[in-house]
MARLUMMI-186425 format. One record per residue (C-alpha): residue number from 1; residue in one letter; x, y, z. Coordinates in Angstrom, 2 decimals, padded with zeros to 5 digits, always signed. Example, Ala and Ser with C-alpha at 12.3 -4.5 7.8 and 13.67 -1.06 7.14 Angstrom:
# MARLUMMI-186425
<pt vextor="1" kolmar="a" c1="+012.30" c2="-004.50" c3="+007.80"/>
<pt vextor="2" kolmar="s" c1="+013.67" c2="-001.06" c3="+007.14"/>
***
This chain:
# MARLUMMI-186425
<pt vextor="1" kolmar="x" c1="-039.49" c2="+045.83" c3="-029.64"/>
<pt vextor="2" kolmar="x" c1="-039.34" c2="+047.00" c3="-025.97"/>
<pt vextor="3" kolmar="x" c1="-041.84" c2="+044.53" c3="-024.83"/>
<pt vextor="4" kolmar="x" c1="-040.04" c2="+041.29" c3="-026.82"/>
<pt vextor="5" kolmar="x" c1="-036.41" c2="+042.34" c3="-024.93"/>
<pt vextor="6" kolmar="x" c1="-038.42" c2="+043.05" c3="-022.03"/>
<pt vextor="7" kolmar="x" c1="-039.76" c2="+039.40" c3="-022.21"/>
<pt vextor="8" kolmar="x" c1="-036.68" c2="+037.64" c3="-023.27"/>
<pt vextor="9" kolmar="x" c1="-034.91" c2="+039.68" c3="-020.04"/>
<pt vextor="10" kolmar="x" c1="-037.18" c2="+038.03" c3="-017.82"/>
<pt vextor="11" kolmar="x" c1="-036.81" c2="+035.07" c3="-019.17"/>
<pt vextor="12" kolmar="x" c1="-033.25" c2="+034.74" c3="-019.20"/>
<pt vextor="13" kolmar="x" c1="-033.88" c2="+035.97" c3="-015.12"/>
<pt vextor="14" kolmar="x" c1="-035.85" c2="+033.11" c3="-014.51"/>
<pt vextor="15" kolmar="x" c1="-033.62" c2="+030.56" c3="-015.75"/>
<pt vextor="16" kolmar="x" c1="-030.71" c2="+032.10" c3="-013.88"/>
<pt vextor="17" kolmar="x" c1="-032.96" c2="+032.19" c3="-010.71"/>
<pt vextor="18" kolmar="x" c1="-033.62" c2="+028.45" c3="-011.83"/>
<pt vextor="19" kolmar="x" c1="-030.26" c2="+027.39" c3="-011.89"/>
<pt vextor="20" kolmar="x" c1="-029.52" c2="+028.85" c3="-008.59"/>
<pt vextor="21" kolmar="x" c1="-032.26" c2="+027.43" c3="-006.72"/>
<pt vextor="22" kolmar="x" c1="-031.16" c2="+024.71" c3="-008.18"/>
<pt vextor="23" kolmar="x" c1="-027.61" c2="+024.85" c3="-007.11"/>
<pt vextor="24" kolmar="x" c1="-028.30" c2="+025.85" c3="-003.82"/>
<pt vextor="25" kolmar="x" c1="-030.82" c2="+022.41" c3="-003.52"/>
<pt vextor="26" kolmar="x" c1="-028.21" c2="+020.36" c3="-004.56"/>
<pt vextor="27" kolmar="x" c1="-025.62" c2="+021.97" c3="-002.17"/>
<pt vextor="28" kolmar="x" c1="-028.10" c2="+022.17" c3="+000.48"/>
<pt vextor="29" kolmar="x" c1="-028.71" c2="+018.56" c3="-000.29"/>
<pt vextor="30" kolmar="x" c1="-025.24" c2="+017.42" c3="-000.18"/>
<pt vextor="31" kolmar="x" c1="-025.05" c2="+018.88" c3="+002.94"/>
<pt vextor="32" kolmar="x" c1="-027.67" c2="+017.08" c3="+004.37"/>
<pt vextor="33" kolmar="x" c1="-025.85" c2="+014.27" c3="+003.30"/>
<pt vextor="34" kolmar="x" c1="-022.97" c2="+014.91" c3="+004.22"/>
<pt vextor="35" kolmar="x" c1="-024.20" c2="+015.48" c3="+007.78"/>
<pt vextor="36" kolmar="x" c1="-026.69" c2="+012.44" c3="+007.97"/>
<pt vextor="37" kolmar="x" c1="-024.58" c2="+010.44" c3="+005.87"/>
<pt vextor="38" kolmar="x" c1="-022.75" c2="+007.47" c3="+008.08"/>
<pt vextor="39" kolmar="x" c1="-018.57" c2="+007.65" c3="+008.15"/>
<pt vextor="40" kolmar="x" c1="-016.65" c2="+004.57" c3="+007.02"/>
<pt vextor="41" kolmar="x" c1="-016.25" c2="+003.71" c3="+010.40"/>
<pt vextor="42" kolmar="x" c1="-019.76" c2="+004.32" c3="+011.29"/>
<pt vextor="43" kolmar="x" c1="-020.60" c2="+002.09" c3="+008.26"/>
<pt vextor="44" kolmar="x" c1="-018.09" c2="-000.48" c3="+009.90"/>
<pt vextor="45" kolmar="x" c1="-019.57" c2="-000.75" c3="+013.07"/>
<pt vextor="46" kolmar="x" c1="-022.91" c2="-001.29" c3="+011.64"/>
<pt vextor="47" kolmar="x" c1="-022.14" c2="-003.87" c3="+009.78"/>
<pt vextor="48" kolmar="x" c1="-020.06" c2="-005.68" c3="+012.68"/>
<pt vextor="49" kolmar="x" c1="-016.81" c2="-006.38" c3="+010.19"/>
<pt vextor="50" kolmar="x" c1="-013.75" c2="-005.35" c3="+008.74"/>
<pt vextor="51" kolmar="x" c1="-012.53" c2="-005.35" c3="+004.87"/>
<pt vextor="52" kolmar="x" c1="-009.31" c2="-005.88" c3="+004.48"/>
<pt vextor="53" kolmar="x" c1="-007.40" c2="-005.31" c3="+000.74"/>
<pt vextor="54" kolmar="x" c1="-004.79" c2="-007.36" c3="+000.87"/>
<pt vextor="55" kolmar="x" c1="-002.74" c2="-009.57" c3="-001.82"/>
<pt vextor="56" kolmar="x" c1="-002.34" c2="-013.05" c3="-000.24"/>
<pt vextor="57" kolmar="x" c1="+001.09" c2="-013.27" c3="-002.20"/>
<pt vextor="58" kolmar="x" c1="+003.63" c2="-011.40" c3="-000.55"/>
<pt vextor="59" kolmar="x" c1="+005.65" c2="-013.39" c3="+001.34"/>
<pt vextor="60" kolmar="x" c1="+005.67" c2="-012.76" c3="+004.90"/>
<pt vextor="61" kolmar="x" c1="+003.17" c2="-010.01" c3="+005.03"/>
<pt vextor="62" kolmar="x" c1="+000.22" c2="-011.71" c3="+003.11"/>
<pt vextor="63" kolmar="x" c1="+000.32" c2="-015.58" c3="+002.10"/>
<pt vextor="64" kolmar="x" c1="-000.67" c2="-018.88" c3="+002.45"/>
<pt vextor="65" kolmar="x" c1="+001.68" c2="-021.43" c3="+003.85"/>
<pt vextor="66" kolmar="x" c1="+002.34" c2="-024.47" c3="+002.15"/>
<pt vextor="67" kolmar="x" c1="-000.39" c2="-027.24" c3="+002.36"/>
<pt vextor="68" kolmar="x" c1="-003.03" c2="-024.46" c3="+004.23"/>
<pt vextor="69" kolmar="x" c1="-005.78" c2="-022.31" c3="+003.01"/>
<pt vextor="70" kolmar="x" c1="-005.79" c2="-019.99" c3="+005.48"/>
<pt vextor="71" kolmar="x" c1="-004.29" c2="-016.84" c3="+005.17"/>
<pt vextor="72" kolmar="x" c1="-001.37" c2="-015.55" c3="+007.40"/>
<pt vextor="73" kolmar="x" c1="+001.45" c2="-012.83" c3="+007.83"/>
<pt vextor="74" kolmar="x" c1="+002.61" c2="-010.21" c3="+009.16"/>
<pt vextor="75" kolmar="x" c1="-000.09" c2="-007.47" c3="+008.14"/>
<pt vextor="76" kolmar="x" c1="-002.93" c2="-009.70" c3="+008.53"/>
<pt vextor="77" kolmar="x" c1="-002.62" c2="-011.22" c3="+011.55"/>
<pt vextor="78" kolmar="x" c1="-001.79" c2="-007.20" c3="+012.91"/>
<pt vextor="79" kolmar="x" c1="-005.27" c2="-006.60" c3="+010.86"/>
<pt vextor="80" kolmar="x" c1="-007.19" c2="-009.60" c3="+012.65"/>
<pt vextor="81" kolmar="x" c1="-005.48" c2="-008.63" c3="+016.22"/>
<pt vextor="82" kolmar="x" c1="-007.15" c2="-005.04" c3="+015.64"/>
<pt vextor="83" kolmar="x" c1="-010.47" c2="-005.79" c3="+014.40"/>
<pt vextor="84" kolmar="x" c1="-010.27" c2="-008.24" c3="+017.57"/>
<pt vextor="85" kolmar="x" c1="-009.38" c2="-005.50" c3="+019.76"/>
<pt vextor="86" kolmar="x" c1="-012.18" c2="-003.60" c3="+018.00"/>
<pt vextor="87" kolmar="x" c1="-015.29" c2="-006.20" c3="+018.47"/>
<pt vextor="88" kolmar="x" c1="-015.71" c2="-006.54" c3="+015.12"/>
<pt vextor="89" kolmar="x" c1="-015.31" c2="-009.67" c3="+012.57"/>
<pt vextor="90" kolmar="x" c1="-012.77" c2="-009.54" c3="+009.79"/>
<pt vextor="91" kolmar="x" c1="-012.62" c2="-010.75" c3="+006.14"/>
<pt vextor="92" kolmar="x" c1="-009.79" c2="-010.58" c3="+003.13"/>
<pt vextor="93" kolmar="x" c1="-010.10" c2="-009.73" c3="-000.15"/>
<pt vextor="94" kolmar="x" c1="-007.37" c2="-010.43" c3="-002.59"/>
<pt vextor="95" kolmar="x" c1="-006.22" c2="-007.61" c3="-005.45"/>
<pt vextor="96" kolmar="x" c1="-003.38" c2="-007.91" c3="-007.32"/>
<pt vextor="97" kolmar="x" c1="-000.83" c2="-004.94" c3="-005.78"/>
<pt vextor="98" kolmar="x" c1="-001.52" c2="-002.53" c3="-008.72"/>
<pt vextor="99" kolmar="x" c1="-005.46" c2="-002.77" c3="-007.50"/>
<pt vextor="100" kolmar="x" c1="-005.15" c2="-002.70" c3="-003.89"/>
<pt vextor="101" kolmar="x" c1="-005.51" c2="+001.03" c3="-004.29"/>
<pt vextor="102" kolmar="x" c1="-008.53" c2="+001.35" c3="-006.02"/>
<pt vextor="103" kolmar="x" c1="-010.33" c2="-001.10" c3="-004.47"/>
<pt vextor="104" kolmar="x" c1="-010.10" c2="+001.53" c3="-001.81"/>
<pt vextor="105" kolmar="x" c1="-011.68" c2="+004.23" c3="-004.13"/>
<pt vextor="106" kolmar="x" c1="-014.47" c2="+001.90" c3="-005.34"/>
<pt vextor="107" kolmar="x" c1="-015.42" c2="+000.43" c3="-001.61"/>
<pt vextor="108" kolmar="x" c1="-014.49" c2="-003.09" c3="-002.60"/>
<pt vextor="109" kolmar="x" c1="-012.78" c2="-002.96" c3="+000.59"/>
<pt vextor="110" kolmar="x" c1="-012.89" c2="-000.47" c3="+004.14"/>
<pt vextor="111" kolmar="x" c1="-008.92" c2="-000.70" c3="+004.29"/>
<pt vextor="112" kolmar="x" c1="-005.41" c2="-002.34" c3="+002.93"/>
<pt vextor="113" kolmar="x" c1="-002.84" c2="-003.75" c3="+004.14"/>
<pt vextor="114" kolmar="x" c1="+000.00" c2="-005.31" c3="+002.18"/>
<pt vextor="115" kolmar="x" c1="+003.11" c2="-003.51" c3="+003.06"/>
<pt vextor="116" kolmar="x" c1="+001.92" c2="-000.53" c3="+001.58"/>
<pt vextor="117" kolmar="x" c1="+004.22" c2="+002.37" c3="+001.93"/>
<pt vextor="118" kolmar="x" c1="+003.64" c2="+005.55" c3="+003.02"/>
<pt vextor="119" kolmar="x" c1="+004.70" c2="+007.94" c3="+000.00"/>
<pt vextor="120" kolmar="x" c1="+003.30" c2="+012.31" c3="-000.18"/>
<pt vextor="121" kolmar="x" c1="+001.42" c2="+011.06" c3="-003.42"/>
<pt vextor="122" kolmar="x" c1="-000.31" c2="+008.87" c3="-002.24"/>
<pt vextor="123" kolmar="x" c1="-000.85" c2="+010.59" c3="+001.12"/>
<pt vextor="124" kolmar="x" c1="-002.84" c2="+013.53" c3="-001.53"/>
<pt vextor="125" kolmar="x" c1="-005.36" c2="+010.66" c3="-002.18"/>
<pt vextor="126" kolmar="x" c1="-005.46" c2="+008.37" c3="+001.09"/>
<pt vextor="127" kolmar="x" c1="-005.00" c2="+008.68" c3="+004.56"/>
<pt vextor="128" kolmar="x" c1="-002.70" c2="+006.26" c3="+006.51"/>
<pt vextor="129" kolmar="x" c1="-002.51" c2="+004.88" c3="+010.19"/>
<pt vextor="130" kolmar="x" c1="+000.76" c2="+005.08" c3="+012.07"/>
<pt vextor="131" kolmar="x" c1="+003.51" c2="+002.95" c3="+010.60"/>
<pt vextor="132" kolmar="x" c1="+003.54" c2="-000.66" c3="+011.70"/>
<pt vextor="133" kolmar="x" c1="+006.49" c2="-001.25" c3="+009.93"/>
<pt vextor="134" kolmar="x" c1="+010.11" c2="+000.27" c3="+009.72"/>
<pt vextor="135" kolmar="x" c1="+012.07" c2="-000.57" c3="+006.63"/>
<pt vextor="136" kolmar="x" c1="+014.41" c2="+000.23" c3="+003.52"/>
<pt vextor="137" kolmar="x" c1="+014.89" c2="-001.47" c3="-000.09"/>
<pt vextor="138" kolmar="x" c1="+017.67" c2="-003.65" c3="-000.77"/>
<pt vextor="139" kolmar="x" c1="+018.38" c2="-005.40" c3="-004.29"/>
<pt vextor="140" kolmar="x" c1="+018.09" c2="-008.83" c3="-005.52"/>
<pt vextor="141" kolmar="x" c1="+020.57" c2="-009.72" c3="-008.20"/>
<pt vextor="142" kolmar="x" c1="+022.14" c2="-012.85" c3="-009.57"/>
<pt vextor="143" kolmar="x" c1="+024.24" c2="-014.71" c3="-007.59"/>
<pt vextor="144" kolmar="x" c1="+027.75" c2="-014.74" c3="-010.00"/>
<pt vextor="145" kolmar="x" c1="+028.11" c2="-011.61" c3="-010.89"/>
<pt vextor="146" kolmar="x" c1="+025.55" c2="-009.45" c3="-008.89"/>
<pt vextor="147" kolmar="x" c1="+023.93" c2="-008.60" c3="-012.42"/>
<pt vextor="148" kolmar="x" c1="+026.29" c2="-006.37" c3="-013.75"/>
<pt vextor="149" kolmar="x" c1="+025.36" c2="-003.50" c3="-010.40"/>
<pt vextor="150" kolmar="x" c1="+027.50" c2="-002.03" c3="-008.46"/>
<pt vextor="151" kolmar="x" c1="+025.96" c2="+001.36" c3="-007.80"/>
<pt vextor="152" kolmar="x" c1="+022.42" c2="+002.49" c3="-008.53"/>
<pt vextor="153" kolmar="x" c1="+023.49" c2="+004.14" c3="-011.53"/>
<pt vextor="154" kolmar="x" c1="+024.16" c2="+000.79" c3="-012.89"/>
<pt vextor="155" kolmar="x" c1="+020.54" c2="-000.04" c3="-012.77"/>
<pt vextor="156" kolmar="x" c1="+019.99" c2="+001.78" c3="-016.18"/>
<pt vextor="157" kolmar="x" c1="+019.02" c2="-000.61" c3="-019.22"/>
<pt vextor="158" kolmar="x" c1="+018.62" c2="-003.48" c3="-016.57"/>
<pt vextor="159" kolmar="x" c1="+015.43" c2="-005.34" c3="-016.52"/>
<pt vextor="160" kolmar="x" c1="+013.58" c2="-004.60" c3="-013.27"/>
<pt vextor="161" kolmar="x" c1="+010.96" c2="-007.24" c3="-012.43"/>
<pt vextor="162" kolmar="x" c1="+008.05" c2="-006.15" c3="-010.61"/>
<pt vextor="163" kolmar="x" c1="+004.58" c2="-004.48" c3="-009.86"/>
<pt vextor="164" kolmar="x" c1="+004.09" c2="-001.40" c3="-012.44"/>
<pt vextor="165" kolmar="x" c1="+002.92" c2="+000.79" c3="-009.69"/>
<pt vextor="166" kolmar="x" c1="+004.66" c2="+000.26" c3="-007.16"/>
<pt vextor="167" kolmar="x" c1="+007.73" c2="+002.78" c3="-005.28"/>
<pt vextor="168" kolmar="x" c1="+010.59" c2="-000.21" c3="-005.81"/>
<pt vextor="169" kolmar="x" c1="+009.57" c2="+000.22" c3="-009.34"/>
<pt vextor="170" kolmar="x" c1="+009.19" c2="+004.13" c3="-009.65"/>
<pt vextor="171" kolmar="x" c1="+013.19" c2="+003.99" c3="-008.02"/>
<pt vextor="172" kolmar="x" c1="+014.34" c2="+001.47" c3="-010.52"/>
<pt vextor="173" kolmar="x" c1="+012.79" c2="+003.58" c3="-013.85"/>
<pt vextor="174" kolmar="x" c1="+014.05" c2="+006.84" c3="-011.57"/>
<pt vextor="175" kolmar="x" c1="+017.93" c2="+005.23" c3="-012.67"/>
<pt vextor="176" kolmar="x" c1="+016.46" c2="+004.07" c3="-016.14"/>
<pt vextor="177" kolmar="x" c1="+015.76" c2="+000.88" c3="-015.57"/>
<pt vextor="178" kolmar="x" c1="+012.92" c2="-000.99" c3="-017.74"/>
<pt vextor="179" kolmar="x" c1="+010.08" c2="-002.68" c3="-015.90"/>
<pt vextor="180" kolmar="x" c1="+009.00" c2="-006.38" c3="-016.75"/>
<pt vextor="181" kolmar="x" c1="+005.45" c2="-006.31" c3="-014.51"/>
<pt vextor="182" kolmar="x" c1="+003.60" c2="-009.04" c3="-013.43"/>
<pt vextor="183" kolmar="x" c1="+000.53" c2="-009.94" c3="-012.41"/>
<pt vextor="184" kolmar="x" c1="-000.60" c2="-011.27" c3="-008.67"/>
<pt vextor="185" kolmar="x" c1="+002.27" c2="-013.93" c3="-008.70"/>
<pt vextor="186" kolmar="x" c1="+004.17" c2="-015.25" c3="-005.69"/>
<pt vextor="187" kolmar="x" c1="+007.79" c2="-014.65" c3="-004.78"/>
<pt vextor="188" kolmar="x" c1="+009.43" c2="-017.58" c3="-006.66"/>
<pt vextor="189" kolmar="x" c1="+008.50" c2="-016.51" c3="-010.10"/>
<pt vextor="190" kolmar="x" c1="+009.73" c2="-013.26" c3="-009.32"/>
<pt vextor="191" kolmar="x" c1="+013.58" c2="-014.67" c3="-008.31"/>
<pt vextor="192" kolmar="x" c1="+013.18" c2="-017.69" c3="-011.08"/>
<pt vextor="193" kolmar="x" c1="+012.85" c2="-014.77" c3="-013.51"/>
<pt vextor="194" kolmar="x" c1="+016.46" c2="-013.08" c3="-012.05"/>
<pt vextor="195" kolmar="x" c1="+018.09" c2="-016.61" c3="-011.53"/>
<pt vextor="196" kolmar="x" c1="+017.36" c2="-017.29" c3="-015.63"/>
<pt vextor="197" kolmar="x" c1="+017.85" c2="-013.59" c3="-016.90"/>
<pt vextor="198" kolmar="x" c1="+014.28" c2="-013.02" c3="-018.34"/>
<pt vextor="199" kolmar="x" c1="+015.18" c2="-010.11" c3="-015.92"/>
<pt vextor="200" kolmar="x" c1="+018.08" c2="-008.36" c3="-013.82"/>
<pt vextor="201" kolmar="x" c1="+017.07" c2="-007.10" c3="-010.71"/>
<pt vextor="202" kolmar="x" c1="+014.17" c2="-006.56" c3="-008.50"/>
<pt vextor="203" kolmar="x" c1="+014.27" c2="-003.81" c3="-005.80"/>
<pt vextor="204" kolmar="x" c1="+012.26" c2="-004.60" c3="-002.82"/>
<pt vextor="205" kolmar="x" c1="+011.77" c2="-004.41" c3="+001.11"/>
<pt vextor="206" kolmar="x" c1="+014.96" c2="-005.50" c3="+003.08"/>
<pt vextor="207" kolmar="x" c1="+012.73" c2="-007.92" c3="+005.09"/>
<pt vextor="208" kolmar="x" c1="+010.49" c2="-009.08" c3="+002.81"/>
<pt vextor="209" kolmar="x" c1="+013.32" c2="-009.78" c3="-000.02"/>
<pt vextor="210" kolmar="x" c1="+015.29" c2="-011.34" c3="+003.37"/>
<pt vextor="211" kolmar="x" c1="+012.88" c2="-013.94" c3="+003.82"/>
<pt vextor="212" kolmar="x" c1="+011.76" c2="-014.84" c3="+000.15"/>
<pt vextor="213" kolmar="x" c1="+016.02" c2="-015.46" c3="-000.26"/>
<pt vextor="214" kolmar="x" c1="+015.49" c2="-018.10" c3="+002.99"/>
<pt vextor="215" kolmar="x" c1="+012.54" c2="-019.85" c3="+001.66"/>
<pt vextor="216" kolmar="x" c1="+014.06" c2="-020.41" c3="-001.42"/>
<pt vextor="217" kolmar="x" c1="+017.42" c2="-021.09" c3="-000.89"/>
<pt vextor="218" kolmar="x" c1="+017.90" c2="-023.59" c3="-003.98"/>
<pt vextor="219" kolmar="x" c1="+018.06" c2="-020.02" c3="-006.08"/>
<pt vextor="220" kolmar="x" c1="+021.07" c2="-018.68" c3="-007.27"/>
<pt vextor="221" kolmar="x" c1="+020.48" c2="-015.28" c3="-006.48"/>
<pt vextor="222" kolmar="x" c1="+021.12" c2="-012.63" c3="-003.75"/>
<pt vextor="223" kolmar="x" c1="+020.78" c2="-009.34" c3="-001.86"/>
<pt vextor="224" kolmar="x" c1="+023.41" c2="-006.68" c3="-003.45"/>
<pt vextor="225" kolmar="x" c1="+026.31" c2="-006.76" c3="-000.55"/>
<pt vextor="226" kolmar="x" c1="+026.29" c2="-003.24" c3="-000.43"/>
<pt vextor="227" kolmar="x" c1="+023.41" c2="-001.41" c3="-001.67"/>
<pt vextor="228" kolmar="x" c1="+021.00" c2="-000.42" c3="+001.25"/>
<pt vextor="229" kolmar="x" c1="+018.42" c2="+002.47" c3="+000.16"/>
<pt vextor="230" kolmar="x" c1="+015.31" c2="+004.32" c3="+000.30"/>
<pt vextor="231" kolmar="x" c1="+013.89" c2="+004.39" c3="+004.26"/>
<pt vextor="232" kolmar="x" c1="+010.77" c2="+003.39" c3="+004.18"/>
<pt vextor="233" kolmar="x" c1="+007.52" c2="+003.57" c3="+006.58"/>
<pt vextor="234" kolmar="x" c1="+004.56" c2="+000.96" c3="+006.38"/>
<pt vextor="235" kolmar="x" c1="+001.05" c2="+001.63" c3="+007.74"/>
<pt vextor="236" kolmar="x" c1="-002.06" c2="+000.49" c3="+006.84"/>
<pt vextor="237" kolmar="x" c1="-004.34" c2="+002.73" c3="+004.17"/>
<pt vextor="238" kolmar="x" c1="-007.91" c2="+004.13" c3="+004.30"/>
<pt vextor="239" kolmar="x" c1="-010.14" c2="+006.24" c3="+002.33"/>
<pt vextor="240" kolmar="x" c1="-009.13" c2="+010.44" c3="+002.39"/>
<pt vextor="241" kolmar="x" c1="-011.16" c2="+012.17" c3="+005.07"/>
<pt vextor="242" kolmar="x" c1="-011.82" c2="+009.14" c3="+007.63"/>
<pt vextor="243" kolmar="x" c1="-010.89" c2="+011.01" c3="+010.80"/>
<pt vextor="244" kolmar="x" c1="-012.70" c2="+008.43" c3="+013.03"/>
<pt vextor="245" kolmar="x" c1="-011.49" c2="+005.06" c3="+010.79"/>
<pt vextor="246" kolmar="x" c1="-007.80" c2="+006.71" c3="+011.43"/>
<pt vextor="247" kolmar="x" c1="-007.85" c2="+007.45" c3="+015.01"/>
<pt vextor="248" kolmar="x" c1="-009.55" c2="+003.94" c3="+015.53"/>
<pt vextor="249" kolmar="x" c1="-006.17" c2="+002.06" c3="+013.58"/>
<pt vextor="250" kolmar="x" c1="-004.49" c2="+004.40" c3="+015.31"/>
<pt vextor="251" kolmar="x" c1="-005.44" c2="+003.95" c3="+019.08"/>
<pt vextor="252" kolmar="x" c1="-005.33" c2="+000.09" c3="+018.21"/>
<pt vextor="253" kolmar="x" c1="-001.70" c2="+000.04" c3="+016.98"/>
<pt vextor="254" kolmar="x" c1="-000.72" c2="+002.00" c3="+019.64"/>
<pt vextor="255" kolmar="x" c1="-001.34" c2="-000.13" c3="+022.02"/>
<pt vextor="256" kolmar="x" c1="-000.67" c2="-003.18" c3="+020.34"/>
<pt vextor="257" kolmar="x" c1="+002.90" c2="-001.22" c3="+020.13"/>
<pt vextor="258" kolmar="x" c1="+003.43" c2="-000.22" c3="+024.06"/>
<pt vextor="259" kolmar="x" c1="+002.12" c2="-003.87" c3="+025.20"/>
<pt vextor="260" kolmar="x" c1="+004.67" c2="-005.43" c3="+022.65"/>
<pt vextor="261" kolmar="x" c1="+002.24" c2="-006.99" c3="+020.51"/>
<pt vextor="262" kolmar="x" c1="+003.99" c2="-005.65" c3="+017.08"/>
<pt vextor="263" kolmar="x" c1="+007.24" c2="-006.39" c3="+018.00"/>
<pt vextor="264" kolmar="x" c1="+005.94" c2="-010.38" c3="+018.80"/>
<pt vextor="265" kolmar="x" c1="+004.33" c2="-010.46" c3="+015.81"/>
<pt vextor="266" kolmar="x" c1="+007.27" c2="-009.03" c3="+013.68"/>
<pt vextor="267" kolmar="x" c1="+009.64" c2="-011.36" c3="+015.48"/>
<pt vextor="268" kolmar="x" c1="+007.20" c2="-014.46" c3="+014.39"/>
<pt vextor="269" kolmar="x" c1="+007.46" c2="-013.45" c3="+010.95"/>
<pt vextor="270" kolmar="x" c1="+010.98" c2="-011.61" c3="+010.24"/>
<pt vextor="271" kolmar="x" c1="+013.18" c2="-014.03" c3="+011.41"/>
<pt vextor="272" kolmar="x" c1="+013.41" c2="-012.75" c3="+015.02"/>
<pt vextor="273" kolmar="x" c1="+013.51" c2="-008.97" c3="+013.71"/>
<pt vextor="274" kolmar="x" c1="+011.81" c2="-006.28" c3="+015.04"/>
<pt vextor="275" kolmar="x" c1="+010.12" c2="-004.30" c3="+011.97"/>
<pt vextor="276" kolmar="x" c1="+008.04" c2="-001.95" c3="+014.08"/>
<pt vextor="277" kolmar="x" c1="+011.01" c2="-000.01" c3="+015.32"/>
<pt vextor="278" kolmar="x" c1="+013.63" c2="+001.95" c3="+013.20"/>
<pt vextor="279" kolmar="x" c1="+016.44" c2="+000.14" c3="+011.75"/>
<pt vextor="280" kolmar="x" c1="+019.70" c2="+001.17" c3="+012.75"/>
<pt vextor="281" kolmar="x" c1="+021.71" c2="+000.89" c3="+009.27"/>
<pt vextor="282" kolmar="x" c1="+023.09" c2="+003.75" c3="+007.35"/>
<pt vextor="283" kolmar="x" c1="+020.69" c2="+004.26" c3="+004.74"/>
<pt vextor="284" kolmar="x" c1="+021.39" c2="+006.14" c3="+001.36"/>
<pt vextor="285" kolmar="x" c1="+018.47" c2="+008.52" c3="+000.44"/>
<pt vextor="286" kolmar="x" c1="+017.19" c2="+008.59" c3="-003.28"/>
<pt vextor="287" kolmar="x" c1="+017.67" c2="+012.62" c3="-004.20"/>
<pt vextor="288" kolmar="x" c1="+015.55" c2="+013.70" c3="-007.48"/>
<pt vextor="289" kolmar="x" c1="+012.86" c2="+010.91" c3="-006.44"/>
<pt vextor="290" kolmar="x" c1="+008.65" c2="+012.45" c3="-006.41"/>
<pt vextor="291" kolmar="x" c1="+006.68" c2="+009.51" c3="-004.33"/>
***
């Protein structure tokens, strides 16, 4: 009896020696990895180009004028002026704005930029650059009667068209609002949908939502008169952990900042507006809100 215990105790000691060695390997391994194992950026510069997630629809950070196929905005011609500045090629890859962020996770794409705001939860799971973009959210309602809103407490039972993910849409179900989401559509359907009632409202960037309103002025909708909300910061997101990747963006955007680059580029594109500095409006905080 002594000598079957006896065996099955050494037994059970080898396998927990087993296991060990084996966790230690794998740690030791990872490790190893970890230390021989390139950076995003270092994977970057070895391949000579830049990724860039970006939607192609949102009007004037990411589109495609009328009658061209090339690609244009605000946040991608900041995107190709940095991977300029950085020696290295550039190329775009489209996602709808509820995939931008995982294309991240699944390396589809080294970075995006697409007016992506800087929020704490999704500061837990990426790292951003500096903001290249100062902003708040505005409202787009119908034209006759502003949609029924006067105050964001009006906003619950409206219809709130837009992106399922996004913050405008987290603020609008925040005051009870449903959400109608689309896909990767352009601006137009968007307002079409406010103009004919299949929705109510869509909350948005004050810029952006400034120039959709000018390009299609044939719409009989508008920006709510007096609702001005939620400050917002833009900057350009990256993997969690790339210390190099982020001090690159960051280094480039500064400088593109102090020689006036961003402001030159943001008065191309927002109607002679400077987006890369603070607005100067009185802007009404969102209490109870988790971004």
């Amino acid at each position: 009896m002594r000598k079957w215990l006896l065996s099955i105790l050494i037994l059970t000691l080898a396998v927990v020696l087993m296991a060990c060695g084996s966790d230690d390997n794998e740690e030791s391994s990872n490790e190893e990895e970890a230390a021989s194992g390139d950076s995003k950026w270092e994977e970057i510069q070895e391949k000579g180009e830049l990724v860039v997630g970006t939607s192609g629809t949102l009007y004037p950070a990411s589109f495609y004028p009328e009658d061209s196929d090339e690609l244009t905005g605000y946040d991608v011609e900041i995107m190709k002026e940095i991977a300029d500045r950085l020696d290295l090629e550039i190329s775009f890859e489209e996602y709808g704005v509820d995939g931008l962020l995982s294309a991240i996770e699944s390396g589809r794409v080294d970075v995006v930029a697409n007016d992506i705001e800087v929020t704490n939860n999704r500061d837990e799971s990426f790292d951003f650059s500096e903001p290249y973009k100062h902003s708040y959210a505005t409202m787009i309602v119908r034209e006759d009667d502003l949609s029924g809103i006067e105050t964001l407490e009006d906003i619950e039972g409206k219809v709130h068209g837009g992106g399922a993910t996004t913050v405008f849409a987290q603020i609008a179900e925040h005051y009870g609002a449903e959400i109608e989401s689309y896909g990767n559509v352009t601006n137009d359907v968007y307002l079409r949908d406010v103009e004919n009632g299949r929705t109510d409202l869509i909350i948005n960037d004050y810029y952006l939502q400034s120039l959709a309103l000018k390009a299609l002025p044939e719409l009989e909708v508008t920006q709510h008169p007096d609702l001005q909300f939620h400050p917002s910061d833009s900057a350009i997101v990256m993997g969690e952990g790339e210390e190099e990747l982020k001090e690159k963006m960051d280094e480039t955007l500064n400088e593109m900042r102090e020689d006036g680059t961003l402001t030159e580029l943001s008065e191309e594109f927002f109607g002679g507006k400077d987006a890369s500095q603070k607005p100067e409006e009185d802007v009404e905080e969102i209490e109870g809100l988790d971004l």
